[in-house]
C-alpha positions as semicolon CSV with decimal commas, in nm:
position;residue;x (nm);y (nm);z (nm)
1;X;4,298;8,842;16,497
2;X;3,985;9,057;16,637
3;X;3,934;9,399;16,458
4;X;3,778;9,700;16,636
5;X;3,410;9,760;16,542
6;X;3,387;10,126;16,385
7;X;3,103;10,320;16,237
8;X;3,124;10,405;15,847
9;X;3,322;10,697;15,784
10;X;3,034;10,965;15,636
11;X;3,157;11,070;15,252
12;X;3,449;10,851;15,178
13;X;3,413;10,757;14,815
14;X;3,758;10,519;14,790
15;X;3,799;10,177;14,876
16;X;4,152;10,239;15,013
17;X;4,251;10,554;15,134
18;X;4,615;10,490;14,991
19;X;4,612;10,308;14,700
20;X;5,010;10,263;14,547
21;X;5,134;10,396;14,870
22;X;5,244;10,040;15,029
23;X;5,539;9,823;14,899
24;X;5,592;9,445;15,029
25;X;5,922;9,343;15,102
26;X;6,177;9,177;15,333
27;X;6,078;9,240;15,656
28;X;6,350;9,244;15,975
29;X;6,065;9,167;16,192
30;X;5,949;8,790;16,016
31;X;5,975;8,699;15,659
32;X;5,739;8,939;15,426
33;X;5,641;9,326;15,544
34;X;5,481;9,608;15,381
35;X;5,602;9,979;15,380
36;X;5,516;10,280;15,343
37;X;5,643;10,443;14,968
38;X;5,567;10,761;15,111
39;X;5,414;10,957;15,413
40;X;5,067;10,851;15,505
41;X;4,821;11,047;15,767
42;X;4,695;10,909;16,047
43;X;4,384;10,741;15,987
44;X;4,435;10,652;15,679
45;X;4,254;10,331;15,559
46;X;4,588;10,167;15,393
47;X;4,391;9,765;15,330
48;X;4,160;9,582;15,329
49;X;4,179;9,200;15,441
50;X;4,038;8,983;15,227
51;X;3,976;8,607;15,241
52;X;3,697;8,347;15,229
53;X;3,420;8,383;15,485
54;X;3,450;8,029;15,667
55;X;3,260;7,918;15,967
56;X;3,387;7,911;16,343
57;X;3,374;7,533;16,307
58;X;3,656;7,554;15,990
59;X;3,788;7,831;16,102
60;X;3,914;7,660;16,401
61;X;3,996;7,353;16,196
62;X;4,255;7,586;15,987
63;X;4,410;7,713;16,311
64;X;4,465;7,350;16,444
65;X;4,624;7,274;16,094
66;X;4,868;7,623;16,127
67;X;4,676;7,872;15,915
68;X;4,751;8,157;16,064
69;X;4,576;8,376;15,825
70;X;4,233;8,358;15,992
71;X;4,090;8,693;16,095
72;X;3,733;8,720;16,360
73;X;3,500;8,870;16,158
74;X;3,178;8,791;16,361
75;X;2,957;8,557;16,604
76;X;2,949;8,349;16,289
77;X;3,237;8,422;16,038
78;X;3,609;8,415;16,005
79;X;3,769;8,543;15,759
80;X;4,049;8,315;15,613
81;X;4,326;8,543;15,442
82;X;4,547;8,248;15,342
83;X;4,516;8,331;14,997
84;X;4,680;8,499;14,695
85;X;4,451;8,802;14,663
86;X;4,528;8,913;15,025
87;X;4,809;9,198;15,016
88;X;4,713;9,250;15,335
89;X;4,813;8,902;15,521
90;X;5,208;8,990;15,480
91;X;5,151;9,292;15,734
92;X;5,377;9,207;16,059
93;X;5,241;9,187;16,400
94;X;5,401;9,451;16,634
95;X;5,340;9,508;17,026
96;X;5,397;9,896;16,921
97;X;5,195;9,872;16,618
98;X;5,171;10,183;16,421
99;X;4,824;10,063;16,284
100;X;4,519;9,872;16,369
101;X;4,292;9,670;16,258
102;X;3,893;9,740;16,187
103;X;3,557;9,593;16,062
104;X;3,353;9,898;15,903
105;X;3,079;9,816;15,720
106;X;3,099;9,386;15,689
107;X;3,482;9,474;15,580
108;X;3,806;9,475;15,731
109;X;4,028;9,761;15,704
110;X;4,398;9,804;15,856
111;X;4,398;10,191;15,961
112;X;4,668;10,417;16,060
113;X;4,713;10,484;16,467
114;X;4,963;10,749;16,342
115;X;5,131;10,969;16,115
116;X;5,378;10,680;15,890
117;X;5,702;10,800;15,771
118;X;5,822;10,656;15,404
119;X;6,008;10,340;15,430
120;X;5,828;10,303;15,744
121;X;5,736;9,924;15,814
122;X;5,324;9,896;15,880
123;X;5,237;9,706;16,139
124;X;4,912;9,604;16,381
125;X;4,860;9,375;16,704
126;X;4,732;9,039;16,581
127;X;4,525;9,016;16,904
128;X;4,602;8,661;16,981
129;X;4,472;8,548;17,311
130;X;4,682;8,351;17,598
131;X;4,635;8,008;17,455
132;X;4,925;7,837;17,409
133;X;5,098;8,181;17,355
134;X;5,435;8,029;17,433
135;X;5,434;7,889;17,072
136;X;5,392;8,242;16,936
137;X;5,690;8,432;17,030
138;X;5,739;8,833;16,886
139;X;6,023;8,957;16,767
140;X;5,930;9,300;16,685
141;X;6,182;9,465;16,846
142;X;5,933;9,750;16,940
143;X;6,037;9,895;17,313
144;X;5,698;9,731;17,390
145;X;5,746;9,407;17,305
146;X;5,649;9,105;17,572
147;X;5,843;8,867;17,373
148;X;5,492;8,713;17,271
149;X;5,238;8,763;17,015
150;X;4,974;8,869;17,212
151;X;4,664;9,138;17,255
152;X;4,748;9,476;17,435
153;X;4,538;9,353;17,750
154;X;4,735;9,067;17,860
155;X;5,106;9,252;17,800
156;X;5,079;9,343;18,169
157;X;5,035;8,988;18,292
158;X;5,348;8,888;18,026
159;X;5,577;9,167;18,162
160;X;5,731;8,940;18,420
161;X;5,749;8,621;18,169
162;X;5,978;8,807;17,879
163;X;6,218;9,129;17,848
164;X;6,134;9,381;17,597
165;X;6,214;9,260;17,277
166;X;6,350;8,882;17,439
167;X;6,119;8,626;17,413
168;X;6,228;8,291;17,587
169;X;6,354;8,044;17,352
């Protein structure tokens, strides 16, 4: 997972823009999701990720041995979410994600795209590249959906691979 690099947000006092306003439960996309307990605005800082700060070297170690908690967090860092004080790791991946994912300030925040209705499921593109993308198959449902868990920029090249919403089994 790659966040988008954004400039501090001049004036904002609060860790979390919406703190109490998420809920984690069954998801229909994959196992544990977090909704919305109430409308939240676009923009709207709703967690952070936390984890350890690991190198490249173990980051890429944790990947090999399924982890797949670990978030790019620089030239140098990962950030490994695989543990209990990460809220934030049970957010879905969605190839019509209705947030996204960004590193303000050495911290990484999943924002609002849009406005988010109550109940509504959150969701953000994991950003996972081509490699062995095959073993990473989406079920999101969203209209969409390449049938694999993959960054926005290679949905065009998957188009032909998997239906909306399908992915090969």
């Amino acid at each position: 997972m790659s966040p988008t690099q954004k400039k501090p947000t001049p004036g904002l006092e609060t860790p979390s823009d919406a703190p109490g306003q998420v809920v984690f439960r069954e998801s229909p996309i994959h196992g544990t999701g977090a909704a919305a307990l109430g409308c939240i605005p676009a923009g709207t800082r709703i967690l952070e990720y936390l984890g350890r700060k690991i190198t490249k070297a173990e980051a890429s170690v944790q990947c090999d041995l399924g982890n797949p908690y670990i978030f790019e967090f620089d030239e140098v860092y990962d950030l490994d979410g695989d543990v209990g004080w990460n809220p934030a790791r049970w957010l879905n991946h969605s190839c019509g994600p209705n947030c996204e994912s960004l590193l303000e300030e050495g911290r990484i925040w999943i924002v609002t795209l849009r406005e988010i209705q109550s109940g509504e499921e959150l969701t953000f593109n994991y950003g996972y590249s081509l490699n062995d993308f095959k073993e990473h198959p989406c079920h999101c449902g969203s209209a969409e959906c390449v049938g694999y868990i993959v960054d926005e920029e290679f949905f065009a090249e998957l188009r032909g691979i998997a239906g909306p919403s399908q992915p090969p089994r």
